[in-house]
N, C-alpha and C positions, 0 to 999 in steps of 0.2 A: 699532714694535710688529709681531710676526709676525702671522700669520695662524692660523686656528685650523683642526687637521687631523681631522674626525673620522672614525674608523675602524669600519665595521661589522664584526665579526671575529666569534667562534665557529666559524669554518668552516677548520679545525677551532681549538682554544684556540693548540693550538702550534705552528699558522701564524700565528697572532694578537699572539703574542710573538715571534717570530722577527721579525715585519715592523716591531714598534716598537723592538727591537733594532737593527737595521739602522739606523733611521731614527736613534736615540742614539748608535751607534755613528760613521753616515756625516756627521753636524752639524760644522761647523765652530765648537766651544763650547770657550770654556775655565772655562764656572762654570755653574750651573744654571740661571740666567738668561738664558744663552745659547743655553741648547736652547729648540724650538719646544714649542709647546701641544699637547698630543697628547690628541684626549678619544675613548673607546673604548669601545664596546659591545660585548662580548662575550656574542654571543646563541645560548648553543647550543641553542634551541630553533627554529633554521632548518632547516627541513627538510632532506632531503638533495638536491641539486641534479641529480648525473646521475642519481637514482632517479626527480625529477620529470620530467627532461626525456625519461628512455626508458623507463620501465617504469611510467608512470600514477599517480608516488610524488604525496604531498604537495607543494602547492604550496608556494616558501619566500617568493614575491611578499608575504603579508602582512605576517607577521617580517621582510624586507628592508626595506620601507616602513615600518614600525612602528621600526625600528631609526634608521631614516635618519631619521624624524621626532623621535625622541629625542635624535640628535645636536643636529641644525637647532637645538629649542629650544633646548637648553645652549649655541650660540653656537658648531657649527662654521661655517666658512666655506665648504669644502669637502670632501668625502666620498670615501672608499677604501675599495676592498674587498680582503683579503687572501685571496680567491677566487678562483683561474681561471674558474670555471664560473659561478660567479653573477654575473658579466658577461653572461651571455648572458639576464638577466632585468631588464638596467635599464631599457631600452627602454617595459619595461610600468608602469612605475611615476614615471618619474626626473621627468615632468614636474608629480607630485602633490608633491614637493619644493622648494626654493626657493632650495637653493645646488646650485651645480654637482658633478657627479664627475668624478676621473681614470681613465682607463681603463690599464688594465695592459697589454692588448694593443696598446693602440693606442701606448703609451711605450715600447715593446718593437720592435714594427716600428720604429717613426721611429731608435728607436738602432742596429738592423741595418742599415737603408739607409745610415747615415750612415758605417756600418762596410765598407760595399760588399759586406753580404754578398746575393749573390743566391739561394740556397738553404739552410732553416733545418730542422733535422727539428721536429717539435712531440712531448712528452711529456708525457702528459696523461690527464686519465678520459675514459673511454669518452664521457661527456655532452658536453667540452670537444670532444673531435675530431670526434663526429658533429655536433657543433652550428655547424661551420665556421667558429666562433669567432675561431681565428687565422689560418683561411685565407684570409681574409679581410681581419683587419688588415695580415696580412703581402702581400697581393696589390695592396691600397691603399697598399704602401708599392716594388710591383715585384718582391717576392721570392717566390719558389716554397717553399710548405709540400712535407714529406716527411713520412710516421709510419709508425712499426713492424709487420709485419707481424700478424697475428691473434693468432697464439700471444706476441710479444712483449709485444704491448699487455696480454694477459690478465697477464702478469707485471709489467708495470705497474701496472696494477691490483692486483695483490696487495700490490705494494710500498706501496703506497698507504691501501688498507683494511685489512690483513691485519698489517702492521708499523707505522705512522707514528699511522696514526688511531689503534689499538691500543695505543699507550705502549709499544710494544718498542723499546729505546735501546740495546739492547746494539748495539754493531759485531760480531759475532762472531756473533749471530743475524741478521743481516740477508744477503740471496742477494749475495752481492759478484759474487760469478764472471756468474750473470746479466744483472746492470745494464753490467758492463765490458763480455760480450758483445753487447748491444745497441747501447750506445756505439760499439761500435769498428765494428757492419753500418749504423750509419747514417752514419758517414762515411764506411765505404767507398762508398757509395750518392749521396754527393755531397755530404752535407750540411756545409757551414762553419759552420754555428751551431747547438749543439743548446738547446732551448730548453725548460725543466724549467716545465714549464707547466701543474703544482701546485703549489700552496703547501706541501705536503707533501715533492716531490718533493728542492727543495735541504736539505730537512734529511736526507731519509736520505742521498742522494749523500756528506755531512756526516760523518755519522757513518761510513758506509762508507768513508769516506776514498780516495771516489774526486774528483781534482783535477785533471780535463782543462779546456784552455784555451779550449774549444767551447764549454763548455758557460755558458749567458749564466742568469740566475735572473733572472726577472722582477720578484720582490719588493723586487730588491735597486733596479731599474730604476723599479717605483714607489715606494721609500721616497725616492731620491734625483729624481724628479719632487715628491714630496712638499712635502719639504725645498726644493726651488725652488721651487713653487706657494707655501709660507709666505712667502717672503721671507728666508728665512736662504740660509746658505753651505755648499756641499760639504766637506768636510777634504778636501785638497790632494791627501791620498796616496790618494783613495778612485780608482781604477779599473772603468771599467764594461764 
């Protein structure tokens, strides 16, 4: 008998589908029965995370807690967040809960170490990067954070709130030429691992059909802790 995974998501819906994708995808199943339990709150009534952490937004501490206690009852075992940023609000809440979480970043470093990468850039909101978030996972793991200068990062941001949050799917609308040039000033900067550190962030890369070997997706990294944590199996061909 797996385990039961439950997912607090809304942040945003489709990062929230992308991560249980992943998770359906990366299972080593060959019938229905062989995929894990996967129970989901999709709570888009969470505030918005780097509004709370920098600019005095709404807290999303109660709907986080509120979420997670909705799992709890329905019988997760353990909890996931499909959020970069609302990592940085478990701390205040996690021990009002009763089953444990995964942390993304912290599945993220341990994989990079293991990978011998010593320097990883981070791409991310503005809340994730000033909030030391991964610089810290990654520094408890030996590796040096890098992130994009001002005007990059604001284009990060855009890509983020301005296209992904927004429902714009077209490949053809989204900045290709921008994300490439980014990509290609943070490796020359040093960076061996770039690490799309929104849940937003690997879908547009996705749809942009940009497909460098740097680049590592977190989500992908907790649906596959995930899928371990239940007790099932990776698919063979899955690479991390």
């Amino acid at each position: 008998m797996y385990k039961k995974v439950g997912i607090i998501g809304g942040m945003g819906p489709a990062a929230t589908c992308d991560l249980m994708m992943k998770i359906i995808s990366m299972t080593d199943a060959a019938s229905d029965q062989e995929h894990i339990h996967v129970l989901v709150d999709s709570n888009t009534n969470i505030p918005d995370r780097t509004a709370a952490l920098l600019y005095g937004g709404k807290d999303p501490v109660p709907e986080l807690l509120a979420s997670a206690k909705r799992l709890e009852s329905i019988g997760a075992d353990f909890l996931i967040l499909p959020c970069n940023t609302a990592h940085c609000f478990i701390p205040r809440f996690e021990n009002e809960v009763g089953i444990p979480f995964l942390s993304m970043p912290a599945e993220t470093a341990a994989l990079l170490r293991k990978k011998d990468v010593g320097t990883a850039a981070v791409l991310a909101t503005d809340g994730t990067v000033k909030s030391g978030l991964y610089e810290r996972a990654l520094a408890a793991e030996g590796i040096k954070a890098i992130y994009p200068d001002d005007e990059q990062q604001k284009q990060v941001m855009s890509l983020i709130y301005d296209y992904i949050k927004k429902g714009i799917t077209d490949p053809d609308m989204l900045p290709h030429d921008q994300i490439v040039t980014i990509v290609s000033d943070l490796k020359r900067r040093g960076a061996q691992a770039l690490l799309l550190a929104c849940t937003e962030l690997p879908l547009a890369f996705d749809l942009a059909g940009i497909d460098d070997d740097t680049c590592m997706d977190p989500t992908r990294v907790l649906a596959a802790a995930a899928i371990r944590g239940a007790g099932a199996r990776l698919r063979e061909d899955v690479i991390l």
